[in-house]
TIMARVO-997332 format. One line per field, with one value per residue (C-alpha): residue number from 0; x, y, z; chain. Coordinates in nm, 2 decimals. Layout:
REM TIMARVO-997332
pos <- NUM | ...
c1 <- X | ...
c2 <- Y | ...
c3 <- Z | ...
unit <- A | ...
REM end
This chain:
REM TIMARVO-997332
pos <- 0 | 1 | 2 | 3 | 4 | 5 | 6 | 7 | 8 | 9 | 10 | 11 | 12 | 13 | 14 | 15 | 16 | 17 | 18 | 19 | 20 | 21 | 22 | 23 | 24 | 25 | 26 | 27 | 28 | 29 | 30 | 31 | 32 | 33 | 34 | 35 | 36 | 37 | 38 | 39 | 40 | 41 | 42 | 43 | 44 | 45 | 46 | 47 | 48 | 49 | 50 | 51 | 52 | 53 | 54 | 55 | 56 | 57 | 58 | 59 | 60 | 61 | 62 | 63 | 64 | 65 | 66 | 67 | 68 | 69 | 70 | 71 | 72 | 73 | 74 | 75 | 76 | 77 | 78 | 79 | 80 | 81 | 82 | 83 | 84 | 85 | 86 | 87 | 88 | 89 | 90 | 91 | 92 | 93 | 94 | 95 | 96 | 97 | 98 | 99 | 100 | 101 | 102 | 103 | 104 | 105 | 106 | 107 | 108 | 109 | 110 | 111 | 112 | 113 | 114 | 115 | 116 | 117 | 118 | 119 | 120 | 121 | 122 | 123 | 124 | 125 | 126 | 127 | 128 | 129 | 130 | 131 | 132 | 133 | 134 | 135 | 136 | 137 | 138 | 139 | 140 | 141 | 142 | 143 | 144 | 145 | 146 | 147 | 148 | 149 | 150 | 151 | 152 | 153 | 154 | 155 | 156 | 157 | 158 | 159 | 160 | 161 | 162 | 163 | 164 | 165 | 166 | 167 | 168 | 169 | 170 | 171 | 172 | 173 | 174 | 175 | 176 | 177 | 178 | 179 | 180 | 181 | 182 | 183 | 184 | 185 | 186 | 187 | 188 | 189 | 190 | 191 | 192 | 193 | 194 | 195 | 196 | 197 | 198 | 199 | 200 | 201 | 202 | 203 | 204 | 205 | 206 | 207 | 208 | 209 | 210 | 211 | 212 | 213 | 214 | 215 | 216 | 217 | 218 | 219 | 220 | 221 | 222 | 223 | 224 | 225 | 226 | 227 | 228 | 229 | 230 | 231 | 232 | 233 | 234 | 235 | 236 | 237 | 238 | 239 | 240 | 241 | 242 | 243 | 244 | 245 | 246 | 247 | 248 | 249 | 250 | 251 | 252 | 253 | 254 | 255 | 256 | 257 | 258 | 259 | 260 | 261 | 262 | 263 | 264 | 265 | 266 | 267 | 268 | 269 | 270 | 271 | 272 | 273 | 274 | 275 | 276 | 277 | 278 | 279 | 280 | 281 | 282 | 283 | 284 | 285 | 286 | 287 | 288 | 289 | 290 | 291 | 292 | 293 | 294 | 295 | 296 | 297 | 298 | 299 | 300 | 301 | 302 | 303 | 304 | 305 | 306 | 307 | 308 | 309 | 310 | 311 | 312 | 313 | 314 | 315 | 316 | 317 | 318 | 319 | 320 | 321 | 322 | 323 | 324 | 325 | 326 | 327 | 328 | 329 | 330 | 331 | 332 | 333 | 334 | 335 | 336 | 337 | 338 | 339 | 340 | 341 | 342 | 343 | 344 | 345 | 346 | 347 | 348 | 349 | 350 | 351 | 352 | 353 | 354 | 355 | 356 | 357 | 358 | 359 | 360 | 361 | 362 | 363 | 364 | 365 | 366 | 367 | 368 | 369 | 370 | 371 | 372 | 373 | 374 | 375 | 376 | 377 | 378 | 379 | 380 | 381 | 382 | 383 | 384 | 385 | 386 | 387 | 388 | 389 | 390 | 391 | 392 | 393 | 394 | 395 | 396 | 397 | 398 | 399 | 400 | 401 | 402 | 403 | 404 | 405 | 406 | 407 | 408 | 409 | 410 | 411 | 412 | 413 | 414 | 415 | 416 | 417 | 418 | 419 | 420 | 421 | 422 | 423 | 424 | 425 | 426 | 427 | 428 | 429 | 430 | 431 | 432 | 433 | 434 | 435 | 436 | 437 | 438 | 439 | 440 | 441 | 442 | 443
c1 <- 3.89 | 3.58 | 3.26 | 2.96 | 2.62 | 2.38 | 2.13 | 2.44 | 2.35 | 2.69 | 2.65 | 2.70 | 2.96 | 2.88 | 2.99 | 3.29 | 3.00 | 2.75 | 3.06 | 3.09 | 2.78 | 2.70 | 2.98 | 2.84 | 2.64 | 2.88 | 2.60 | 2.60 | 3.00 | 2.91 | 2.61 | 2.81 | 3.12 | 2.90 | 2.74 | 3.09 | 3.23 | 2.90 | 2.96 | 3.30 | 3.27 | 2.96 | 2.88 | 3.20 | 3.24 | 2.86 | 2.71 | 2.97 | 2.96 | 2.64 | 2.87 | 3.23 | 3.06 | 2.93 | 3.27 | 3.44 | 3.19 | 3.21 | 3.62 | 3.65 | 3.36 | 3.20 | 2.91 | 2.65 | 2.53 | 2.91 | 3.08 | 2.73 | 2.81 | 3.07 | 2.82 | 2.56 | 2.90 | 2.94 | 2.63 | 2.66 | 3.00 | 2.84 | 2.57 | 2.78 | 3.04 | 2.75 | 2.81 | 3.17 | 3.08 | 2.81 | 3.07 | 3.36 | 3.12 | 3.03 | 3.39 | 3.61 | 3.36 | 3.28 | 3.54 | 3.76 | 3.54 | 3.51 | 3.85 | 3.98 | 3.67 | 3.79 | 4.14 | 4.04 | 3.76 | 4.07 | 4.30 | 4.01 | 4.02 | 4.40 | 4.38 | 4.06 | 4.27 | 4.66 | 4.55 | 4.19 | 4.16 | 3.96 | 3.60 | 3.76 | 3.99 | 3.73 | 3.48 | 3.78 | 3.80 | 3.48 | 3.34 | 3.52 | 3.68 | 3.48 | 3.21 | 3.35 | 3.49 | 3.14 | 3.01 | 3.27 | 3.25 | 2.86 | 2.61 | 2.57 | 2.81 | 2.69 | 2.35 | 2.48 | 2.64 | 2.39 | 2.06 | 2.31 | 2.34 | 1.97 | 1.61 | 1.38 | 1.49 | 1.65 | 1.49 | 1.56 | 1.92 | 1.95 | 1.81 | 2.03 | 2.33 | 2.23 | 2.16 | 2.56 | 2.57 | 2.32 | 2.47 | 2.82 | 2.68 | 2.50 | 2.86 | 3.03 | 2.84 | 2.93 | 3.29 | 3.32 | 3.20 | 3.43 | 3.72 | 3.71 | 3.68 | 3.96 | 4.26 | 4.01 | 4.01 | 3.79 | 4.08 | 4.11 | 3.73 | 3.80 | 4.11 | 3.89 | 3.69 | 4.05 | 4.14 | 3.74 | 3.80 | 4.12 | 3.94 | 3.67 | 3.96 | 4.05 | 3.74 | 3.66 | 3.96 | 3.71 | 3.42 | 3.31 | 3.11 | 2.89 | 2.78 | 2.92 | 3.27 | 3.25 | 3.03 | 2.72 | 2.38 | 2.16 | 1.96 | 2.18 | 1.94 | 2.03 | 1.80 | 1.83 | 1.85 | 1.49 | 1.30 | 1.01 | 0.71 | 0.78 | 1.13 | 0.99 | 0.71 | 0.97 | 1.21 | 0.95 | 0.94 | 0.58 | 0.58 | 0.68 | 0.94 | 1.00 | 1.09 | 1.29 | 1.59 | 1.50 | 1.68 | 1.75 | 1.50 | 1.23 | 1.27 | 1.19 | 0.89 | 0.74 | 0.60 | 0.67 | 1.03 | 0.94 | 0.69 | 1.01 | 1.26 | 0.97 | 1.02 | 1.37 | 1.46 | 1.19 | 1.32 | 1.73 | 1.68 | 1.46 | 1.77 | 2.06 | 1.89 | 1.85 | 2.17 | 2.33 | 2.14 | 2.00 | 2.22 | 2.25 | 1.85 | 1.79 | 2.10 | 1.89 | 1.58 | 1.75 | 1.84 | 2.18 | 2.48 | 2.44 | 2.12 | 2.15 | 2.40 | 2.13 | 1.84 | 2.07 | 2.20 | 1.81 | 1.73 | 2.09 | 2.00 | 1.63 | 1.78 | 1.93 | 1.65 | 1.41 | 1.57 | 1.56 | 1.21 | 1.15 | 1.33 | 1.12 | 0.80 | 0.92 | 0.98 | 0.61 | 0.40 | 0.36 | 0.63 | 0.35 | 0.14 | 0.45 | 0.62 | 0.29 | 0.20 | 0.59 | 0.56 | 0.29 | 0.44 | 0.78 | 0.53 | 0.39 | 0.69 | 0.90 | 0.56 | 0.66 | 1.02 | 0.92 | 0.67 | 0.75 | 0.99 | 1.00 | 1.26 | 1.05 | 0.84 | 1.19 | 1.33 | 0.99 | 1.00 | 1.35 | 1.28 | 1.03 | 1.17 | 1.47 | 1.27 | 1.10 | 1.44 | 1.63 | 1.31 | 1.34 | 1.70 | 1.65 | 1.32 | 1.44 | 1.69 | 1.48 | 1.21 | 1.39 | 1.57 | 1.18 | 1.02 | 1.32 | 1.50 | 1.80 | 2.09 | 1.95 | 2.03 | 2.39 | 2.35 | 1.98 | 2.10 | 2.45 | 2.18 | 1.88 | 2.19 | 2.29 | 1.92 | 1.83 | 2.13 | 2.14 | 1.84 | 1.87 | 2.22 | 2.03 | 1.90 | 2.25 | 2.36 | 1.97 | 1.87 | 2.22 | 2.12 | 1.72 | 1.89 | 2.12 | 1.90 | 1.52 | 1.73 | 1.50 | 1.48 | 1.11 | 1.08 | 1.31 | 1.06 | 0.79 | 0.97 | 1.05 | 0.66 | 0.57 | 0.76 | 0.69 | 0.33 | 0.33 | 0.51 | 0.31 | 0.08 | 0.36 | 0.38 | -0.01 | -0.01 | 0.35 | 0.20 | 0.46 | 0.54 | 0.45 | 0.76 | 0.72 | 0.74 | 0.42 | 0.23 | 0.32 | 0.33 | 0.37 | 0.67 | 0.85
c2 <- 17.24 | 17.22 | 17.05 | 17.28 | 17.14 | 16.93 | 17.17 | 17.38 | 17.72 | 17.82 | 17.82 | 18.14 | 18.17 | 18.34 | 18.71 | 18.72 | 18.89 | 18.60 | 18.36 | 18.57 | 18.53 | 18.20 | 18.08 | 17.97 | 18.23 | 18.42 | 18.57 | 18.23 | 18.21 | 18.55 | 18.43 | 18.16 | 18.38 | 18.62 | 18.32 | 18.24 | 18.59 | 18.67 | 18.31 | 18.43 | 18.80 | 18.86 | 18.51 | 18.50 | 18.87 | 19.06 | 18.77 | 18.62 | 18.94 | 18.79 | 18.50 | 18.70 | 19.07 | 18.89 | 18.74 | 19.08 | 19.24 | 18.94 | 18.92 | 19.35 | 19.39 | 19.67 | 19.78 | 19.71 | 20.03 | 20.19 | 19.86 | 19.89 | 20.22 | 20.10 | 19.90 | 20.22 | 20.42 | 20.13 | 20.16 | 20.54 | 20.52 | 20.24 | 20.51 | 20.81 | 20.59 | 20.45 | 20.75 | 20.67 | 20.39 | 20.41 | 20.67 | 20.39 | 20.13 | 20.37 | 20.50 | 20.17 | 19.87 | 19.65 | 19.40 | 19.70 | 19.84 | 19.51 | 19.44 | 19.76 | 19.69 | 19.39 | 19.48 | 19.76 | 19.50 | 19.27 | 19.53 | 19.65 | 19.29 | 19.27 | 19.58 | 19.46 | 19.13 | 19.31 | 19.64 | 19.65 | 19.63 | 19.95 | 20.06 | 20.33 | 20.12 | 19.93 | 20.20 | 20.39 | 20.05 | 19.89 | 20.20 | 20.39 | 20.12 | 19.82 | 20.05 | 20.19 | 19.85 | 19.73 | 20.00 | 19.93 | 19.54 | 19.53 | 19.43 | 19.70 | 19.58 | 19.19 | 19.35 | 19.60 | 19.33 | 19.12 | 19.35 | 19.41 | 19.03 | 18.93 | 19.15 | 18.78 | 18.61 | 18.96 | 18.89 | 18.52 | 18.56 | 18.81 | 18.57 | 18.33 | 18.58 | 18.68 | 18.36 | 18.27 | 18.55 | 18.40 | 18.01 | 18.11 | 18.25 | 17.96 | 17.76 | 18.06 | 18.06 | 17.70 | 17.74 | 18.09 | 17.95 | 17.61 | 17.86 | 18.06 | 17.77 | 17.58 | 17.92 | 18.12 | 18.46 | 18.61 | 18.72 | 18.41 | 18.44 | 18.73 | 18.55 | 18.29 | 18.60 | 18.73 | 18.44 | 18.40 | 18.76 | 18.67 | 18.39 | 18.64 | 18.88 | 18.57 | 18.52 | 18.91 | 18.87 | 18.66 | 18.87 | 19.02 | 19.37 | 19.38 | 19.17 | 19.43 | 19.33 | 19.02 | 19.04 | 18.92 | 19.03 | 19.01 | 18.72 | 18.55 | 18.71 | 18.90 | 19.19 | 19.28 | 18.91 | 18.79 | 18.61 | 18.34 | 18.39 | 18.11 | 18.26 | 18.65 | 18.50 | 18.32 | 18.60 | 18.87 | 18.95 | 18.90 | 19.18 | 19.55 | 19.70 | 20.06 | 20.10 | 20.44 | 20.56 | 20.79 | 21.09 | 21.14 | 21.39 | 21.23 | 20.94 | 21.19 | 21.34 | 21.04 | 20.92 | 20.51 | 20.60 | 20.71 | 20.37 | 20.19 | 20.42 | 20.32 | 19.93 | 19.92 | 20.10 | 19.86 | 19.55 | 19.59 | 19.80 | 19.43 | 19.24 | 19.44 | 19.48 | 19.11 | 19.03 | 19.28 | 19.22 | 18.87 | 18.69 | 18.89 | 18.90 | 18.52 | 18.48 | 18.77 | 18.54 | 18.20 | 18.04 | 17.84 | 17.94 | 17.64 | 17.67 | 18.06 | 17.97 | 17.69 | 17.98 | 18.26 | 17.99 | 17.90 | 18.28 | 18.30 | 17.94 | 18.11 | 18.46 | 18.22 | 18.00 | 18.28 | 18.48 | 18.23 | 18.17 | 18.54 | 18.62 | 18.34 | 18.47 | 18.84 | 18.77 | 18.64 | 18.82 | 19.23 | 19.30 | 19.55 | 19.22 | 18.99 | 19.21 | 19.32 | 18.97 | 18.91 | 19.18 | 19.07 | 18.75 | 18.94 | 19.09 | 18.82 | 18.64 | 18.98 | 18.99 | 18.59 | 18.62 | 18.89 | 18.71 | 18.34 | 18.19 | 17.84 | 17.69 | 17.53 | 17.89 | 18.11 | 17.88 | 17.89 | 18.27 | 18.29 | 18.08 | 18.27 | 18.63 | 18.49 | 18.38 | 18.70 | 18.90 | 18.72 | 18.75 | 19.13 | 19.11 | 18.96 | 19.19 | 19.52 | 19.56 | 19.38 | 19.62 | 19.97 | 19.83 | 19.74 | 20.12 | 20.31 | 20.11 | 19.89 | 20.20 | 20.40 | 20.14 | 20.25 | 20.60 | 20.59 | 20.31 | 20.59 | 20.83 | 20.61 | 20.45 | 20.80 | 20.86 | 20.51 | 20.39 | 20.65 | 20.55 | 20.18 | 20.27 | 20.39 | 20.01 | 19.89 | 20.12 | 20.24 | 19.89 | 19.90 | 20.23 | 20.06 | 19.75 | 19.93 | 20.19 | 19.99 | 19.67 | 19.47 | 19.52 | 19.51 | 19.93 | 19.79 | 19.52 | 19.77 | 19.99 | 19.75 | 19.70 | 19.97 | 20.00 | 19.69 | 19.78 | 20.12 | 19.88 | 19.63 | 19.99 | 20.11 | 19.77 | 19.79 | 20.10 | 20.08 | 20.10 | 20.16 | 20.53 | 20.66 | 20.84 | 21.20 | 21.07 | 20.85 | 21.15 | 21.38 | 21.23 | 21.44 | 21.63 | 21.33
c3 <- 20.12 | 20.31 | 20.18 | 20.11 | 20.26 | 20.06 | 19.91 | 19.81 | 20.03 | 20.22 | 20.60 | 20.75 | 21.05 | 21.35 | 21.38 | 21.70 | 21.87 | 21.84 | 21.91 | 22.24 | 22.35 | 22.26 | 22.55 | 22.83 | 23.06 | 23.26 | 23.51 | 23.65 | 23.74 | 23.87 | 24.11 | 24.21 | 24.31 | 24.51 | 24.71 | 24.82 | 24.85 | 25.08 | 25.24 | 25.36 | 25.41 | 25.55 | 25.68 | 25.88 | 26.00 | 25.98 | 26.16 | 26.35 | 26.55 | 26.70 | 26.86 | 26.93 | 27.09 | 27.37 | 27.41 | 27.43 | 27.63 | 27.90 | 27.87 | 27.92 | 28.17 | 27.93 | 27.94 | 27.69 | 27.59 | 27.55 | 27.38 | 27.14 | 27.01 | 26.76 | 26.61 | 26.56 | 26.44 | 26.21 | 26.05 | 26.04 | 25.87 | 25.62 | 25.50 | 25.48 | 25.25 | 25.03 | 24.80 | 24.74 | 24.67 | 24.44 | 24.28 | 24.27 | 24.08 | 23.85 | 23.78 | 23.83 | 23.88 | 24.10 | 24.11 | 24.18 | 24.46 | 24.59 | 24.61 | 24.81 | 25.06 | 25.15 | 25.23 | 25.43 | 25.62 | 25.64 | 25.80 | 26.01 | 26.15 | 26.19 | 26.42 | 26.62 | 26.70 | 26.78 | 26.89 | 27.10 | 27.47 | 27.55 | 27.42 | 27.28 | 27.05 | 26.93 | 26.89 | 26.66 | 26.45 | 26.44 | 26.43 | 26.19 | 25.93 | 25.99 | 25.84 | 25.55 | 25.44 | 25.53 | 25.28 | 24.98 | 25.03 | 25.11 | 24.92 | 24.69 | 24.48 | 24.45 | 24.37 | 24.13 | 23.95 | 23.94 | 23.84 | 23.49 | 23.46 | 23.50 | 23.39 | 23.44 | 23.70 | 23.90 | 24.23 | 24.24 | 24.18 | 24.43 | 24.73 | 24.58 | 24.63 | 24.96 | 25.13 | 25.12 | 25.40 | 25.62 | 25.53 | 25.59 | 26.00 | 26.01 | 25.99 | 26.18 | 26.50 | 26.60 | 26.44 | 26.64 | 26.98 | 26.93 | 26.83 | 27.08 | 27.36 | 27.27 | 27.24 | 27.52 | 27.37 | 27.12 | 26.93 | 26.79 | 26.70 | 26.47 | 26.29 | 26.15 | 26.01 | 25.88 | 25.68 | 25.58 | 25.40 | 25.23 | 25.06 | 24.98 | 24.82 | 24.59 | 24.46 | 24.37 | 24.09 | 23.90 | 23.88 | 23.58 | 23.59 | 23.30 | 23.02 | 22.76 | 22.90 | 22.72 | 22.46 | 22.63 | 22.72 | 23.06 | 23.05 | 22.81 | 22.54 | 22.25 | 22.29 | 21.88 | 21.75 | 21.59 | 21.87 | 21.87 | 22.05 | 22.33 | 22.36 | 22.39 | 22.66 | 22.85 | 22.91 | 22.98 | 23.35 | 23.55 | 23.76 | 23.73 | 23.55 | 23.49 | 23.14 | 23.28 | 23.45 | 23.70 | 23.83 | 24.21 | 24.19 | 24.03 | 24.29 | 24.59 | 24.43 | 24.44 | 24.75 | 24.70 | 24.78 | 25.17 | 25.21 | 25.08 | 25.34 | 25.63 | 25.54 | 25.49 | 25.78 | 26.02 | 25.87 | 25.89 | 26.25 | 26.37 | 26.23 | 26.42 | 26.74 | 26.73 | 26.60 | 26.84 | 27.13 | 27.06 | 27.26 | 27.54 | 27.55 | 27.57 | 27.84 | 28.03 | 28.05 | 28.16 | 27.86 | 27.81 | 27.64 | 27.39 | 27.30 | 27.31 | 27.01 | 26.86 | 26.85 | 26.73 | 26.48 | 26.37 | 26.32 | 26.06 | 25.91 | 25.85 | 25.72 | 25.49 | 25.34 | 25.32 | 25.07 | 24.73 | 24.79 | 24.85 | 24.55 | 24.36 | 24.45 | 24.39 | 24.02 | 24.01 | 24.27 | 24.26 | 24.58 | 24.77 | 24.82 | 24.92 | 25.14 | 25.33 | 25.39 | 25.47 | 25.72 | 25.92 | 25.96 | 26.10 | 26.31 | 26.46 | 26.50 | 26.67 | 26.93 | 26.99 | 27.07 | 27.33 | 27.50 | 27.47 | 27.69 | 27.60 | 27.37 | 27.11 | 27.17 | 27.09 | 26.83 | 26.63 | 26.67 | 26.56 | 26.27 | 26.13 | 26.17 | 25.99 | 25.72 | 25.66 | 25.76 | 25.47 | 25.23 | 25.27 | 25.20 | 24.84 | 24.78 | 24.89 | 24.60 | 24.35 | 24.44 | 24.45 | 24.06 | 23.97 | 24.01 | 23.96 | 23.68 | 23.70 | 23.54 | 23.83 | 24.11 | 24.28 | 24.23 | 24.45 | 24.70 | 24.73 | 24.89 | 25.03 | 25.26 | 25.44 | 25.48 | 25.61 | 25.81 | 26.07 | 26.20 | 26.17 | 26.36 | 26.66 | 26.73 | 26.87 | 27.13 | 27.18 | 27.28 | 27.50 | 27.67 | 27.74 | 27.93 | 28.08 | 28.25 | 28.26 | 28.36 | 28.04 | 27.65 | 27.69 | 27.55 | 27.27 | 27.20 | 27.20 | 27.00 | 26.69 | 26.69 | 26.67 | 26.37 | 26.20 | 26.27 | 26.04 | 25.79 | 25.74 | 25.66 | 25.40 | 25.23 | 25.17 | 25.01 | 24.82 | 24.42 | 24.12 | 24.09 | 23.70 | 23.56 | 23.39 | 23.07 | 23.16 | 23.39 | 23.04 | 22.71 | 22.50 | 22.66 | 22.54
unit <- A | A | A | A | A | A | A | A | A | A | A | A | A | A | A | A | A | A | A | A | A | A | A | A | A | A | A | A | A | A | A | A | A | A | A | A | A | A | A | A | A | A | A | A | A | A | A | A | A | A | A | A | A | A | A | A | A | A | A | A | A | A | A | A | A | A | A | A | A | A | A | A | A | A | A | A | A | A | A | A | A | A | A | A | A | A | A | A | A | A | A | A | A | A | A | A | A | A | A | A | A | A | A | A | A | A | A | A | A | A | A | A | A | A | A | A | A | A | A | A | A | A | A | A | A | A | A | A | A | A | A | A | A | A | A | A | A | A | A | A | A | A | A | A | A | A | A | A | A | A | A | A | A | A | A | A | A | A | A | A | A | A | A | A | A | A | A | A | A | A | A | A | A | A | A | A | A | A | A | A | A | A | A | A | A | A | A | A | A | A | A | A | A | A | A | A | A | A | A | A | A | A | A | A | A | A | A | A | A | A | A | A | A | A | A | A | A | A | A | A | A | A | A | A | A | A | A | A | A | A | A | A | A | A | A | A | A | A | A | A | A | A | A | A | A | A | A | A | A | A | A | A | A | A | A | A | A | A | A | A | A | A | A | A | A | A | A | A | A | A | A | A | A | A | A | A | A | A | A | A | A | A | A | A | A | A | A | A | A | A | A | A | A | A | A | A | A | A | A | A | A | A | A | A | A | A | A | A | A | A | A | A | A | A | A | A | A | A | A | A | A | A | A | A | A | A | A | A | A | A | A | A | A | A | A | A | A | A | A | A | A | A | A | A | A | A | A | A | A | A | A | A | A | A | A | A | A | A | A | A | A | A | A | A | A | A | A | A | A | A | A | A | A | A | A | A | A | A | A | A | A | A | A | A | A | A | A | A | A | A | A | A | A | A | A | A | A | A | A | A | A | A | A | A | A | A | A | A | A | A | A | A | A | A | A | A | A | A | A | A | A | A | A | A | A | A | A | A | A | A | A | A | A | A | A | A | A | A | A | A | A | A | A | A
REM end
């Protein structure tokens, strides 16, 4: 018979609920899952394109502008599936979305190794199924996951997501390169990315959607349990949050979502011209395949380390302010990688526009969750994407096109600042949209 306690008042047990949710934290397991799942899938396919393309185009004699096309038809395929994706989250989850990305990314990868020796082959496959898979295995679905996890700490948790992406092309670039040296073909480039995906397809099975599915809450905080002041002040977030979920609709009346469009689309069309065209750019001007690989490299390892302190900083510094001064350093640093030649000069360069490239990467979908509310996150990102990404696909086979006919990427240079330029503009005067309920009360 068990003992009562010593002032004779019964103790009272826990509720299942409350036994739930005192377990430990899931949203961790989940952050930690999407590190490696980005680590593998993105790290070893997204940006070890930068080190295997150059391979192809060298071993097939194509030329740049026509073998670059897939890429811009990649990115074009990415945004037009966004909304079939946003609709498979919503209907079946993300583990499940996740999971029949990656084996279409992993059958997309069997077919570029067995079947591809002409442009069009690879333009069909890269093209085509590389960019779906890119859409139903790409980040939406880490970041969906982990905006219902964490309100607090949103933005930090998603640079800590996001930098497995950029550490796992860190390590892929010199595995790539070593790879694909010792067998001689880029095929066997792109199996390493193969069996980097089936790891990735392991990992999905332990992801867990929502907090609700277990009986936990974002945050780890019971939002109806009786809370202390230090606890209420510790969990409450320092920078805007839209207490509303906004319609499609309401999101395109307001004019924050085209200053967001204008940065976004700047920002990732920088990062694929130069993960495109990088390589080819700095062999153009002299420099060495090694140390072609060590600045590429530098720019990936930078993409990497900017994002958690971007994130950081995002969770305690309004975004307009952080991503205008972000921007102006990307600016800088783009106008340095054009005009320096030097190695110390381009690996500075490269350094630094991967630490504002990777920041961007953790702000962007803190920011658009921040205005528009966190339930209203796939569904806007499922039409922002076919908006956005046809433009940003232009920067692959665009830059192509410049070199092949000006003989230099100098127009492509001045195109991305140009664009970086009317960013840093957007970022300044990027304020919080007011909701309808806020513009009129007392239609509430």
């Amino acid at each position: 018979m068990a003992s009562e306690p010593a002032d004779g008042v019964s103790e009272q047990q826990p509720t299942p609920e409350e036994s739930q949710s005192r377990r430990k934290f899931y949203g961790w397991n989940n952050a930690a899952l999407f590190f490696l799942i980005q680590f593998t899938a993105s790290g070893f396919v997204y940006f070890a394109y930068a080190a295997i393309f150059p391979a192809m185009v060298e071993a097939m004699n194509w030329n740049r502008g026509e073998a670059s096309i897939a890429h811009s038809l990649s990115f074009l395929t990415l945004g037009l599936s966004y909304p079939l994706t946003a609709w498979l989250i919503g209907k079946k989850g993300v583990r499940f979305t996740l999971t029949i990305g990656l084996l279409l990314m992993a059958s997309s990868l069997a077919l570029t190794i067995i079947v591809v020796s002409e442009i069009w082959h690879w333009t069909v496959i890269w093209g085509l199924l590389m960019g779906m898979a890119n859409a139903l295995a790409g980040p939406l679905c880490g970041q969906t996951v982990i905006i219902n996890w964490f309100n607090a700490k949103r933005a930090t948790v998603l640079g800590i997501i996001l930098t497995g992406s950029a550490a796992g092309g860190f390590f892929a670039q010199p595995v790539m390169i070593q790879v694909m040296e010792i067998f001689g073909s880029w095929q066997s480039g792109w199996l390493v990315s193969l069996a980097a995906v089936i790891l990735a397809l392991i990992l999905t099975q332990l992801v867990v959607n929502r907090p609700q599915d277990i009986g936990q809450y974002a945050d780890n905080i019971n939002p109806n349990a009786v809370q202390d002041s230090a606890q209420k002040k510790a969990a409450a977030p320092r920078t805007y949050r839209s207490e509303y979920s906004w319609t499609i609709r309401q999101v395109f009346r307001t004019r924050a979502v085209f200053l967001i469009m204008m940065i976004n689309i700047s920002y990732l069309g920088i990062g694929t011209f130069l993960l495109t065209h990088g390589a080819l750019y700095l062999s153009d001007i002299g420099i060495s395949k090694i140390e072609t690989a060590s600045i590429v490299s530098i720019f990936i390892i930078g993409s990497g380390l900017g994002r958690v302190p971007a994130g950081w900083l995002g969770d305690r510094i309004e975004l307009r302010w952080l991503m205008a001064a972000m921007m102006v350093v990307m600016l800088a640093s783009f106008i340095m990688l054009w005009q320096i030649h030097t190695i110390a000069g381009l690996g500075s360069a490269a350094f630094i526009l991967g630490l504002c490239y990777g920041g961007f990467f953790a702000l962007a979908p803190a920011l658009t969750s921040n205005f528009f509310g966190p339930e209203s996150f796939a569904k806007i990102n499922s039409v922002f994407a076919p908006l956005l990404l046809p433009f940003v696909a232009t920067a692959p086979a665009g830059a192509g096109y410049i070199f092949d006919i000006y003989g230099s990427y100098d127009r492509a240079f001045l195109i991305g600042t140009i664009l970086l330029g009317l960013s840093v503009i957007a970022a300044i005067f990027l304020a919080p949209p007011k909701h309808v309920a806020e513009l009129n009360p007392a239609n509430i």
